[in-house]
DRENTOR-166522 format. One record per residue (C-alpha): residue in three letters; x, y, z. Coordinates in steps of 0.001 Angstrom, whole numbers, plus 500000, padded with zeros to 6 digits. Each point is the difference from the previous one (the first is absolute). Layout:
<pts>
ALAXYZ;...
</pts>
This chain:
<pts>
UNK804182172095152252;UNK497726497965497677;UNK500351502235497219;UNK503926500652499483;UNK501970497647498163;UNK497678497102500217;UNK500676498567496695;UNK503423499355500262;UNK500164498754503467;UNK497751497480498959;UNK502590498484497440;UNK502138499504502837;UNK497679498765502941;UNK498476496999498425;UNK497427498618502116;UNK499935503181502671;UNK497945501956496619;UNK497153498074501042;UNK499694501928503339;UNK498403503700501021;UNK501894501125502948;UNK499957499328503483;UNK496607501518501283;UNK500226502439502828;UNK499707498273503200;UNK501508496418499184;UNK502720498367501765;UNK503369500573498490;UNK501955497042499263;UNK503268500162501814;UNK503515499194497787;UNK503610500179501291;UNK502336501751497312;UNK503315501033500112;UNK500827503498499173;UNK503150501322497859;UNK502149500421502832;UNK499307496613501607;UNK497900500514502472;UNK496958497431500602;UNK496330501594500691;UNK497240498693500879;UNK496854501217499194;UNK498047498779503100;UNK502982500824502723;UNK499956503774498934;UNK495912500177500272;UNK500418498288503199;UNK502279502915501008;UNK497421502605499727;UNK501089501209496776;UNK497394500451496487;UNK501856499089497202;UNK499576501366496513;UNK500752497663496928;UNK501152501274496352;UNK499931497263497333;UNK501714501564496973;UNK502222499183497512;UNK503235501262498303;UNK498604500783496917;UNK496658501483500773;UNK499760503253499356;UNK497480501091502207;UNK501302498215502794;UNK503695502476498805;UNK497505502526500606;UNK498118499254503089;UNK503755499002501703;UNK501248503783498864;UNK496914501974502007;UNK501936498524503131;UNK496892499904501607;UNK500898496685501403;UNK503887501440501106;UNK498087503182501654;UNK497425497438501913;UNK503485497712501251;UNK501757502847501057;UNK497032501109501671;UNK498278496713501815;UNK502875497641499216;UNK502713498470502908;UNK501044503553500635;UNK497480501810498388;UNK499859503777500929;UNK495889500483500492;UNK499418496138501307;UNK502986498137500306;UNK498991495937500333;UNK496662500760498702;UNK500131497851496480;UNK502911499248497619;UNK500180499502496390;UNK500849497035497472;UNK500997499959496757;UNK499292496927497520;UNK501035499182496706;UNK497189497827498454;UNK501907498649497089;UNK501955497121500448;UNK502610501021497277;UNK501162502975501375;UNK503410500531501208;UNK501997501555502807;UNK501667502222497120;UNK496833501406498194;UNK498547500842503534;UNK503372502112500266;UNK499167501381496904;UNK502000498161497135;UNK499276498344496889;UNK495910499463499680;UNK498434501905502500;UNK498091504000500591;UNK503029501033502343;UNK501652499156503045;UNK497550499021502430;UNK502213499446503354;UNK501559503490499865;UNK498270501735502819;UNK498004497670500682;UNK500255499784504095;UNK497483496835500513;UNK500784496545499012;UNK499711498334496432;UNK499043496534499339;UNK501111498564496385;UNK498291496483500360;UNK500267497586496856;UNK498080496709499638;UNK498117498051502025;UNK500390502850502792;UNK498933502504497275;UNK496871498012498523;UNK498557499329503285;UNK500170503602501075;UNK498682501496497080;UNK496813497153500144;UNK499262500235504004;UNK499975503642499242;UNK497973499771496756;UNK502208502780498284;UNK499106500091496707;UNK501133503423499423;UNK502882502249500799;UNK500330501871502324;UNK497732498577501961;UNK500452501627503625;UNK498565498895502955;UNK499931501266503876;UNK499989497035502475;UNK498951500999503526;UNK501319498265502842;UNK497068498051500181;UNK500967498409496669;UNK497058501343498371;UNK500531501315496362;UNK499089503063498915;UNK500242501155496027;UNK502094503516499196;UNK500011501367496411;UNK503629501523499434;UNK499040502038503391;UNK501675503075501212;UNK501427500120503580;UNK497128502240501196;UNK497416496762498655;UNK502237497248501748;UNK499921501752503210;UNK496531500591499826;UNK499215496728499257;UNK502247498222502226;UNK498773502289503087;UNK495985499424498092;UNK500632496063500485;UNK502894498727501691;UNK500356499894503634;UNK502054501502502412;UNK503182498591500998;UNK498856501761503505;UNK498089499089502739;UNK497831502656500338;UNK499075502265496451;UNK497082501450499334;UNK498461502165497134;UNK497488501680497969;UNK499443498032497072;UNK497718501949498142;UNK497300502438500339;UNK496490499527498784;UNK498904503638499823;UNK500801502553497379;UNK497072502148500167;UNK497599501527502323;UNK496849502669499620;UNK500196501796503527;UNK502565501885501678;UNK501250496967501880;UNK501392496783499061;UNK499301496685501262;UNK503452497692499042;UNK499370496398499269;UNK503606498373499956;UNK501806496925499766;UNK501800498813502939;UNK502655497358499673;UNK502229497614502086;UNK503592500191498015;UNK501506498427502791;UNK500308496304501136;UNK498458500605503774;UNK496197500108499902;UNK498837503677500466;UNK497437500534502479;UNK500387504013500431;UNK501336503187498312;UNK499532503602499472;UNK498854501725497393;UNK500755503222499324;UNK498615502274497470;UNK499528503558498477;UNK498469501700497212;UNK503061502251498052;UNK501867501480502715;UNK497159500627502402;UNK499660498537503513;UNK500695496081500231;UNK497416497821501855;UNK500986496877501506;UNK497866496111500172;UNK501280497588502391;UNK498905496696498026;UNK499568496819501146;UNK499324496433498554;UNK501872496936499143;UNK502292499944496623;UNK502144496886498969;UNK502712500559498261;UNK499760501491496503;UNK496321500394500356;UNK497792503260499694;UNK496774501418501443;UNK498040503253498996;UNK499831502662502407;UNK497457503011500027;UNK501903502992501764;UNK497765502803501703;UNK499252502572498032;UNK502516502781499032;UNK499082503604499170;UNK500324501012496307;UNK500921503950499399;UNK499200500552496938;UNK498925498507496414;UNK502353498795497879;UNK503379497623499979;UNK501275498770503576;UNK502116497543501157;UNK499480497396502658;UNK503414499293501949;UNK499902496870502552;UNK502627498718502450;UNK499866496671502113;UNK502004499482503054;UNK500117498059503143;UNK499126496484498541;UNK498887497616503001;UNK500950503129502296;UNK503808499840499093;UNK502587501675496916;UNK499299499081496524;UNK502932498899498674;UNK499427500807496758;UNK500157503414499671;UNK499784500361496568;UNK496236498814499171;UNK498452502365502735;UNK498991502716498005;UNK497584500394496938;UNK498322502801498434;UNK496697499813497636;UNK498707502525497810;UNK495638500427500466;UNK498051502829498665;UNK497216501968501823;UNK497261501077497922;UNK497545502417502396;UNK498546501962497887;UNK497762499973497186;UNK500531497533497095;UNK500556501461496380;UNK496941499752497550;UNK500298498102497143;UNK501055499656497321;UNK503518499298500996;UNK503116499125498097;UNK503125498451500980;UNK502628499636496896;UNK503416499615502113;UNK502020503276498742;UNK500562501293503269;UNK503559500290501369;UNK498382498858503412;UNK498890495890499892;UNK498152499086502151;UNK497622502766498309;UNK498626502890502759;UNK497366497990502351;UNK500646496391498711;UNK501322497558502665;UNK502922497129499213;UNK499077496656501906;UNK503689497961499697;UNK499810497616502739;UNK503276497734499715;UNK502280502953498703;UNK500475498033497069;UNK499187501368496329;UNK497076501502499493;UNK497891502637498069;UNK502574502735498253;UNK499728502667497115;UNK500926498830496504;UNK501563503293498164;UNK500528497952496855;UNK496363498987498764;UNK497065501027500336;UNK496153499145499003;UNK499411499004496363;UNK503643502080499410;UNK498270503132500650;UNK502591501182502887;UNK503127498477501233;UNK498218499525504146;UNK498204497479501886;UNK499643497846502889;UNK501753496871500079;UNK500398496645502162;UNK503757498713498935;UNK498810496169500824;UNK502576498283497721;UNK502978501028502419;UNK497463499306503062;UNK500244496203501290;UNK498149500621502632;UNK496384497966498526;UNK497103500741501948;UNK501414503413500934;UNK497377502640500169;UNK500178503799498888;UNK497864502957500222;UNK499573503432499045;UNK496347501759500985;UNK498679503307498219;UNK499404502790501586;UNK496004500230500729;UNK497844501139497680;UNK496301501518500205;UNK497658498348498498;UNK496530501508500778;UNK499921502410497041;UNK500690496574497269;UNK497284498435499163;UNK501589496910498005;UNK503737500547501233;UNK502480497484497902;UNK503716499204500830;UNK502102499867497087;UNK503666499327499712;UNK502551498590497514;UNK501433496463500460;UNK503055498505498855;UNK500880496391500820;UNK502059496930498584;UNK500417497424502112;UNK502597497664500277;UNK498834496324499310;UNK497087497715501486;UNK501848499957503645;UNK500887503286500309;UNK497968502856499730;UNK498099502528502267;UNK496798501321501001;UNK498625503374500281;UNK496557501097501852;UNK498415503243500350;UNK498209500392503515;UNK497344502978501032;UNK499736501183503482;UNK497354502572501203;UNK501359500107503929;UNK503838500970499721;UNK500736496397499450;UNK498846497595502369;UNK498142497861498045;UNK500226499775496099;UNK498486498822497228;UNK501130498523496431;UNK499069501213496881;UNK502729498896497529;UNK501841496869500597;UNK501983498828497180;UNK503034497682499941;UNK502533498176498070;UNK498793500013496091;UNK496965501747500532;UNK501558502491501195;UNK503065500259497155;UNK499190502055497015;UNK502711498136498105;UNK501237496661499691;UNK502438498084502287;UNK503106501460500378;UNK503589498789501372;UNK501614503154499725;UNK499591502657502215;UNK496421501996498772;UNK500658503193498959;UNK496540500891497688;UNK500087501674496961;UNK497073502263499002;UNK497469497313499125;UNK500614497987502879;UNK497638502334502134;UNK496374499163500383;UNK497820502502502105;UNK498064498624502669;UNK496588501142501295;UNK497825499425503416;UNK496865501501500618;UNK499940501651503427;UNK495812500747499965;UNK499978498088503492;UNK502154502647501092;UNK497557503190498934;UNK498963500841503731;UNK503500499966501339;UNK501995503644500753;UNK503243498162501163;UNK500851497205497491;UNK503139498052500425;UNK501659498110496888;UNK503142497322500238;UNK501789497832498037;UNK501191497156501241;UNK502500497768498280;UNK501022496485501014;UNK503442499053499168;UNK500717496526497819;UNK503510500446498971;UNK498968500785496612;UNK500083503226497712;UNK499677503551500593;UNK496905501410499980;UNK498768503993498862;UNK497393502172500860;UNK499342503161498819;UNK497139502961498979;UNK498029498879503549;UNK496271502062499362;UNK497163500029501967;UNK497610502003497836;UNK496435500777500157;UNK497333498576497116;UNK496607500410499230;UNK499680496073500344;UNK498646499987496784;UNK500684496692498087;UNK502334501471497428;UNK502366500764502483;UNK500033497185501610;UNK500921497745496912;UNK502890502708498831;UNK501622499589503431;UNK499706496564500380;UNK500735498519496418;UNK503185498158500010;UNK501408497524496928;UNK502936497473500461;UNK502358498686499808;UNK500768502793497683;UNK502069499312498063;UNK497840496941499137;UNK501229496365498501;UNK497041497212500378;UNK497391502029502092;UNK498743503425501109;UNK498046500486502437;UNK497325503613500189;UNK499179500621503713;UNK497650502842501094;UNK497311500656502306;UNK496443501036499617;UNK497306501208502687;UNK497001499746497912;UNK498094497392498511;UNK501171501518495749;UNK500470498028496981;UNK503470499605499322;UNK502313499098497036;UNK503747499274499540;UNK501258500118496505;UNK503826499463498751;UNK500798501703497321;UNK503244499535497429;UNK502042502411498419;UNK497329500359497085;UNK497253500844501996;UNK498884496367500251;UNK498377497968502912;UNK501786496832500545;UNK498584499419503381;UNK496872500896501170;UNK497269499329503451;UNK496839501687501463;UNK498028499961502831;UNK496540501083499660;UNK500529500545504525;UNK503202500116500916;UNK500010499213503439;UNK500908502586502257;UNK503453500265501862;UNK503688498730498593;UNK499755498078496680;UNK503024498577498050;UNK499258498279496471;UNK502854498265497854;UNK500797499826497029;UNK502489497646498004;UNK501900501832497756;UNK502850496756499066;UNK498444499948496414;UNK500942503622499736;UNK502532501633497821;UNK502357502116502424;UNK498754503569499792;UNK498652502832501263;UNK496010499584501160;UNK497380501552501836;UNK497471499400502750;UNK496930501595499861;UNK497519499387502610;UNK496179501994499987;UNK497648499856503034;UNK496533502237499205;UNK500818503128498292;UNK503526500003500806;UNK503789498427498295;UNK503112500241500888;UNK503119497719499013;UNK503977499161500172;UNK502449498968497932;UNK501477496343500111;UNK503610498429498448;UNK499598496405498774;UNK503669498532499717;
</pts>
C-alpha cells in the first residue's frame, strides 16, 4: 500500500517514484515473465481463461512485505480459488513479483541479504525479473511502493488491495470481477438497514456476475429465520452490471437487531453455476416504538458495537466503521468509533453508521456534539466525513456538517498511520433547533473513503440548551491548528447580533493579539491570527460576546 516502505522502494525504482498507483478500473498492462521453475505466463492468456489474477510486488528485503507473505493470506486464497483450489477451483490464481532488479534466486530462497526464504511454501509461481523486464514492470504498474498488491479481474481491469486478507480478496474479486460462468447472478448489496414499522421494504442490489446477459431470476428472501418470500425478477443485465431492486414488503416481528438473508437462483430460467455467490445476509434494525428523549450520550464502552439501536451501512464488505479500544476523546477513555481508511484503497467508498432515533419535541435548542480526531495523509489523500438528519426513517436526508480533507483534520498532515494523542481531539457542535418539532429523529454519519488516515469519533451528545447565546459560543468555539506555528485560527458561532472581542494573551497576562466586533454577525465565524513573530509558549484565547467569556489554551511551537 502507499504507506509501507515507500521510502526505500523509491531508491530503487527510479523513474516509477513519480507514479500513484494504478487507479481502480484501468486496463492492466499485460507482461510475459518467466517464473522460477521455467515456466512462461502470460498475463493476458490466463485472464482470457476466465481466471482473476492477484499481483504481489514485494521485495526480499522489505519487511513488511516478510510480514504480509507470513499471514498466508495469499497461500489460503490459492489453495482455495487457485488451479485446484478446494472452494473455487479455476476461479483466479496468484503471482508473485520481485520488484528489484538486484535480487537473486538465492536471497528469494532465503540466503545471504534477504527477510527469509520466500519460495518455501509458496504453491503459486514467482517471477524474479531484472532489468529492462524489471523497470518496465515496475513503471506500467506505477509501483512506487512495496508491497503493492493488486487483483486483476478477467476483464483486465485493476483493482487496488492493501495487504488484504483472504476473506477481502474474495470479496472483492466476487464485488468486481466477473464470472468465469455463463449464467451468475447475485445480491450485491442492500440499501436498507433500518425501518420504523413492523415490516420491511428491501431495496437491494442485483448483479450480473456472469458473462451471459441476465434477463430473469429469483429472489428469495426472509427476515431471521421466519417464512421466505419469493420475486420472480425480470429485466435486462449485461455482464458485470447492476440494477436496484425494491422487494415487497416483509413482516418485521419485533424491534430490535434482524438480519436480512437473500438467495438468487434460476438465472435466465436455468442453474447458476456459481454456487458460491448466491447467498448474502444483511444486518437492519427495526425501531417501532417510541424514540428516547434527549439528552442522549453515546461514548463507545459497550462490549456490543454496533451500540443497541444503531444500524451499520457497509455496502462493498470492505473496511468500514469499527470500535477503537485504544483511544479515546481528548484521552479521557480508551473507546471510540473509527473508519480504518489508511488500509482501505477502495477511494470513493462510502460508510455509514445511523443513531438510534431520538425525540426531540421536549428540546428547545437541541445541539449535536461529538469529539473529532483526524490527520490526514497528504494533499491527494484524505477523506470526508458528513453528518446527515432524517425525520422519516431515512428516505430522504439532509446535511448539516460536511467537512473534508484539512478542514476536517485537527492536526497536521500525517504519513504515518493517525493514532491521536490527547490534544489531537477537537469537539464538534451542530445545532439541531430545525429539528425541535420532531418525536422520531434519525442521526448518521457518513464517511467517504480517500485512502488516507484513520479517522475517530467519540463522546456523540445530543443535549438540550436553553439557546441562549452563551451556550452557543462554548459549544461551538474551536482554535487550530493547535499546536500552532505561523497562524491560529478562533472559530465559533453566534445567534445574536452582540459585541464581540478576541484577545490573545501570553504567559504574563499580556495581549499580543487582539480584534472586536462592535456586531458580530450571526452564524459560524473564524478570525486568524498570526502568531510567526511569537516566542513558542503556552497562550490563551479569550473570546467575550455581551456579558459572557469563555477561552482555551493554545501551544505556539
Amino acid at each position: 500500500m502507499k504507506k509501507t516502505t515507500k521510502i526505500l522502494a523509491c531508491l530503487s525504482l527510479y523513474s516509477a517514484c513519480a507514479f500513484g498507483q494504478l487507479p481502480d478500473g484501468s486496463i492492466a498492462p499485460n507482461f510475459t515473465m518467466t517464473d522460477l521453475n521455467g515456466t512462461s505466463w502470460d498475463l493476458y492468456t490466463v485472464l482470457g481463461q476466465g481466471k482473476a489474477v492477484v499481483i504481489d510486488v514485494s521485495a526480499t528485503w522489505c519487511g513488511p512485505c516478510w510480514n504480509y507473505h507470513n499471514t498466508h493470506a495469499l497461500e489460503n486464497f490459492y489453495a482455495h480459488y487457485g488451479p485446484t483450489g478446494t472452494v473455487d477451483a479455476g476461479r483466479a490464481t496468484v503471482f508473485f513479483v520481485e520488484g528489484d532488479a538486484a535480487t537473486t534466486v538465492a536471497q528469494l530462497n532465503g540466503q545471504g541479504s534477504t527477510q527469509g526464504n520466500w519460495v518455501s511454501g509458496t504453491p503459486y509461481p514467482i517471477f524474479n525479473p531484472v532489468n529492462p523486464a524489471c523497470s518496465t514492470f515496475n513503471t506500467n504498474y506505477h509501483i512506487s511502493f512495496f508491497p503493492t498488491v493488486y487483483l486483476i479481474c478477467n476483464d483486465k481491469k485493476v483493482n487496488v488491495l492493501t495487504q488484504p486478507t483472504e476473506a477481502q480478496i474474495v470479496a472483492k474479486m466476487n464485488a468486481v470481477c466477473p464470472s468465469a460462468f455463463n449464467l451468475d447472478a447475485t445480491i450485491a448489496a442492500c440499501q436498507t438497514n433500518l425501518t420504523c414499522t413492523n415490516t420491511l421494504t428491501p431495496v437491494i442490489s442485483l448483479k450480473d456476475n456472469g458473462q451471459s446477459t441476465l434477463t430473469s431470476c429469483v429472489i428469495t428472501y426472509k427476515v431471521d429465520n421466519g417464512t421466505a418470500q419469493t420475486y420472480n425478477w425480470s429485466g435486462s443485465l449485461v455482464s458485470n452490471a447492476s440494477t436496484t431492486v425494491t422487494l415487497p414488503s416483509i413482516a418485521v416481528a419485533t424491534a430490535g437487531a434482524h438480519t436480512l438473508s437473500t438467495t438468487t437462483s434460476n438465472p435466465n430460467g436455468s442453474t447458476d453455476q456459481n454456487a458460491n455467490n448466491d447467498t448474502k445476509t444483511y444486518n437492519f434494525v427495526a425501531h417501532t416504538g417510541t424514540a428516547a428523549l434527549a439528552p442522549v450520550t453515546e461514548g463507545f464502552t459497550s462490549a456490543t458495537f454496533p451500540s443497541v439501536g444503531w444500524a451499520l451501512s457497509n455496502p462493498d464488505g470492505d473496511i468500514t466503521w469499527a470500535k477503537n479500544t485504544t483511544v479515546g476523546g481528548f484521552g479521557t477513555s480508551t473507546n471510540s468509533m473509527f473508519y480504518n481508511a489508511y488500509d482501505y484503497a477502495t477511494t470513493g467508498a462510502t460508510d455509514e453508521m445511523t443513531m438510534a432515533p431520538v425525540d426531540l419535541t421536549a428540546s428547545p435548542s437541541p445541539v449535536l456534539e461529538f469529539d473529532l480526531a483526524y490527520a490526514p495523509y497528504d494533499a491527494t489523500y484524505f477523506e470526508k466525513l458528513e453528518v446527515l438528519v432524517s425525520t422519516d426513517c431515512g428516505t430522504t436526508w439532509t446535511s448539516v456538517y460536511n467537512k473534508q480533507s484539512t478542514a476536517l483534520g485537527t492536526t497536521g498532515l500525517t504519513t504515518a498511520a493517525f493514532s491521536p494523542t490527547a490534544s489531537q481531539w477537537r469537539k464538534e457542535s451542530i445545532g439541531l433547533g430545525t429539528y425541535n418539532t420532531q418525536n422520531k429523529v434519525f442521526v448518521k454519519f457518513k464517511a467517504t473513503n480517500g485512502y488516507g488516515n484513520k479517522l475517530y469519533v467519540d463522546n456523540i451528545n445530543i443535549k438540550t440548551t436553553t439557546g441562549i447565546q452563551n451556550t452557543i459560543i462554548d459549544n461551538t468555539l474551536n482554535v487550530y491548528p493547535n499546536p500552532a506555528k505561523d497562524f491560529v485560527v478562533v472559530s465559533f458561532s453566534v445567534n445574536e447580533l452582540l459585541p464581540t472581542s478576541i484577545n490573545i494573551y501570553n504567559a504574563l497576562g499580556e495581549i499580543v493579539g487582539s480584534t472586536f466586533i462592535q456586531n458580530m454577525a450571526v452564524g459560524v465565524q473564524q478570525v486568524k491570527f498570526e502568531t510567526a513573530h511569537l516566542p513558542a509558549g503556552m497562550y490563551v484565547a479569550e473570546i467575550k460576546s455581551g456579558s459572557y467569556s469563555t477561552s482555551r489554551k493554545i501551544s505556539i511551537n
